[in-house]
TORVO-322600 format. One line per 10 residues: number of its first residue (from 1); their letters; for each residue x, y, z negated of C-alpha. Coordinates in steps of 0.2 Angstrom, whole numbers, m for minus. Layout:
NUM) a) X,Y,Z  ...
***
This chain:
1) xxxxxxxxxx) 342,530,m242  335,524,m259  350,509,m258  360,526,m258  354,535,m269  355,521,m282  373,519,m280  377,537,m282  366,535,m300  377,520,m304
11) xxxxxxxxxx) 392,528,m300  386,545,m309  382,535,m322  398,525,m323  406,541,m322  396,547,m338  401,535,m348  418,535,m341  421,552,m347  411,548,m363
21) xxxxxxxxxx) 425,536,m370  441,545,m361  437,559,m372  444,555,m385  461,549,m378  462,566,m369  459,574,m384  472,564,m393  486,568,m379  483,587,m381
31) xxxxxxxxxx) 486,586,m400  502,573,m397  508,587,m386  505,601,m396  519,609,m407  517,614,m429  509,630,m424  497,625,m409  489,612,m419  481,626,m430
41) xxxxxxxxxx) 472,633,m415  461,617,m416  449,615,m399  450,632,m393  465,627,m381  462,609,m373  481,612,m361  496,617,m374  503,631,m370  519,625,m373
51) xxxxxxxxxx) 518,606,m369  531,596,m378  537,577,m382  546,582,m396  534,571,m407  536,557,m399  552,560,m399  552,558,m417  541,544,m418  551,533,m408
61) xxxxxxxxxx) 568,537,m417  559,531,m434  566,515,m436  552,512,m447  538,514,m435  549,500,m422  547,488,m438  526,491,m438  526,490,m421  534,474,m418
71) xxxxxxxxxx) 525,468,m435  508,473,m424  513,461,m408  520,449,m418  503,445,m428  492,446,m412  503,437,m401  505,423,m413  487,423,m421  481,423,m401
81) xxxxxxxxxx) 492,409,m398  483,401,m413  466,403,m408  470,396,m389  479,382,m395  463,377,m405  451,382,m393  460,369,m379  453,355,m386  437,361,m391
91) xxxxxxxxxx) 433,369,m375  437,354,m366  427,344,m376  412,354,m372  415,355,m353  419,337,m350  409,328,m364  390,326,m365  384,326,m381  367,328,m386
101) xxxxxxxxxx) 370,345,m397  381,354,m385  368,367,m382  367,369,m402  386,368,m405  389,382,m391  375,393,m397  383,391,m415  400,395,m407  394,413,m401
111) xxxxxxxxxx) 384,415,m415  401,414,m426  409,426,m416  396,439,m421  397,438,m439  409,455,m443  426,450,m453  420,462,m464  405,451,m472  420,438,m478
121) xxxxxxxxxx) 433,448,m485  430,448,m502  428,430,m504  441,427,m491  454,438,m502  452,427,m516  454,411,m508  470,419,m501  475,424,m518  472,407,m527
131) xxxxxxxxxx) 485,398,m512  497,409,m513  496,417,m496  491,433,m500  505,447,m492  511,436,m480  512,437,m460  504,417,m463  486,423,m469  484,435,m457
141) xxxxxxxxxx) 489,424,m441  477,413,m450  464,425,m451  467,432,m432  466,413,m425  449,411,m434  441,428,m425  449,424,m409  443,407,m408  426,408,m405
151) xxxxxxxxxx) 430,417,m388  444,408,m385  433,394,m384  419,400,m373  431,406,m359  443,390,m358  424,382,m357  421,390,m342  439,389,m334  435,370,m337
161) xxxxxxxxxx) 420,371,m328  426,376,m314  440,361,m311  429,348,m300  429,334,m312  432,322,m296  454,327,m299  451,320,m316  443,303,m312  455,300,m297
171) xxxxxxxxxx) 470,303,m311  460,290,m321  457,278,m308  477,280,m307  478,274,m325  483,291,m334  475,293,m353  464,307,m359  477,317,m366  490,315,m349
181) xxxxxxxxxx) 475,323,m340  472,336,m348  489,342,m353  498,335,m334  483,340,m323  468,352,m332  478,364,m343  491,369,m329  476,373,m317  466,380,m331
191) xxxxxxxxxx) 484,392,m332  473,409,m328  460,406,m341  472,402,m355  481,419,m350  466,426,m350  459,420,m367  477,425,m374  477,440,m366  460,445,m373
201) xxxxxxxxxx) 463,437,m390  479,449,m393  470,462,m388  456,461,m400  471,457,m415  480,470,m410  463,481,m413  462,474,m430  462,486,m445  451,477,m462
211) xxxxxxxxxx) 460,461,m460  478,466,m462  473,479,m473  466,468,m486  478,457,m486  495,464,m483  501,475,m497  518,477,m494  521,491,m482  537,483,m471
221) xxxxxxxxxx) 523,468,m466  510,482,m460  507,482,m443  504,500,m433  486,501,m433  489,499,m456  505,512,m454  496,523,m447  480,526,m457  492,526,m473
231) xxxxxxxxxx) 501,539,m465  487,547,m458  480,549,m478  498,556,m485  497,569,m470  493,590,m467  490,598,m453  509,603,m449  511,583,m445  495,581,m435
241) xxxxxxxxxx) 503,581,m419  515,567,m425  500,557,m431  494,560,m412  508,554,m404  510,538,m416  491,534,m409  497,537,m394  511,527,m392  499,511,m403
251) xxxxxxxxxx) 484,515,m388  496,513,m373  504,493,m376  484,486,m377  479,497,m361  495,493,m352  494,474,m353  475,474,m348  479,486,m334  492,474,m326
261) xxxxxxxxxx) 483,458,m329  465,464,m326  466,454,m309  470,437,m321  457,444,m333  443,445,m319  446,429,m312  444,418,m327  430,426,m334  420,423,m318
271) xxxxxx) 426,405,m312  413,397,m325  401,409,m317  403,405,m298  405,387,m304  387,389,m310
***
């Protein structure tokens, strides 16, 4: 009974904070749904009473928006691709080398990942400036691959860990080098955790508000999450349900891909563990 009883607090629980973060989104949908006049009745009607996709509608026939959306997938995807092309070697390295600071350098790795974008943007923005990177999709990718490294690194790590090591030395025995091992035998049975890492890197680039904002001025490089606080500070109430919608529709591509790839998500972030 208590075994019970404990589950139906997790699961209230869960439940709680389920509803806690969907709020939000539930709330946005209503507004995106809304029409001019319905939007002035604010939260005393959570249905609209005449439900319409009027507005996104008219975000999606914007040819401007197309351009910040594919500006958005175009600087996650490729700054992602960054990070986990960096992280392959480094991730190896710390699996299948002993070294007498790996504890140190791992530590050092997360400790990195906690420090906020935010506490180097100033400086960052200068440096930028002075090589003549500033407002283009190049710093930014930059930029992305840096943040995404660090977790790139870890969960390659652990995808590493779990390949038994015995597949390597049998390809050695065979005479095959370092680097034919790793990209002929490791990195293709390594495949879910570098989806993974990708997956989860792009994820957090697409998120990503400061960064492009600083240092992206002109507004056809902006990707959506820019567009739409710009837009968002030029806007009344008769255009709040278009704001909406265009959340909406910069929400749903994030959720989407981790919704359809949870399964490969799951599986390389607990390999290293069962390993262990």
């Amino acid at each position: 009974m208590t075994g019970r009883a404990g589950d139906a607090l997790t699961y209230m629980g869960a439940a709680l904070v389920a509803v806690f973060f969907a709020a939000p989104f539930v709330w946005l949908l209503s507004l995106s749904l809304r029409t001019p006049a319905e939007v002035y009745l604010g939260a005393s009607r959570l249905i609209p009473e005449a439900p319409t996709w009027g507005n996104f509608a008219t975000i999606l026939r914007d040819p401007a928006f197309a351009i910040y959306l594919w500006n958005g997938v175009k600087l996650a995807a490729s700054g992602a691709a960054l990070a986990v092309v960096l992280a392959v070697p480094a991730g190896y390295a710390c699996s299948r080398i002993d070294f007498r600071a790996k504890p140190a350098v791992m530590l050092g790795i997360l400790a990195v990942q906690m420090v906020s974008p935010l506490v180097i943007l100033i400086p960052l923005y200068a440096w930028i400036d002075r090589i003549g990177l500033l407002d283009t999709d190049l710093a930014v990718i930059a930029v992305y691959g840096a943040i995404g490294l660090p977790l790139s690194v870890w969960l390659l790590k652990a995808s590493f860990d779990a390949i038994p090591i015995e597949i390597e030395e049998v390809a050695a025995i065979d005479g095959a080098s370092r680097a034919q091992i790793l990209t002929r035998i490791t990195l293709p049975l390594a495949a879910p955790g570098l989806a993974s890492a990708f997956i989860l890197t792009m994820i957090m680039n697409w998120s990503q508000f400061l960064v492009p904002f600083i240092l992206l001025e002109s507004d056809a490089n902006w990707p959506i999450s820019v567009a739409i606080f710009n837009f968002a500070g030029s806007t009344s109430a008769s255009t709040t349900q278009i704001l909406a919608a265009a959340c909406i529709v910069a929400v749903i591509p994030a959720v989407a891909v981790f919704v359809a790839l949870q399964r490969i998500i799951v599986s390389a972030l607990i390999d290293g563990a069962v390993k262990g």
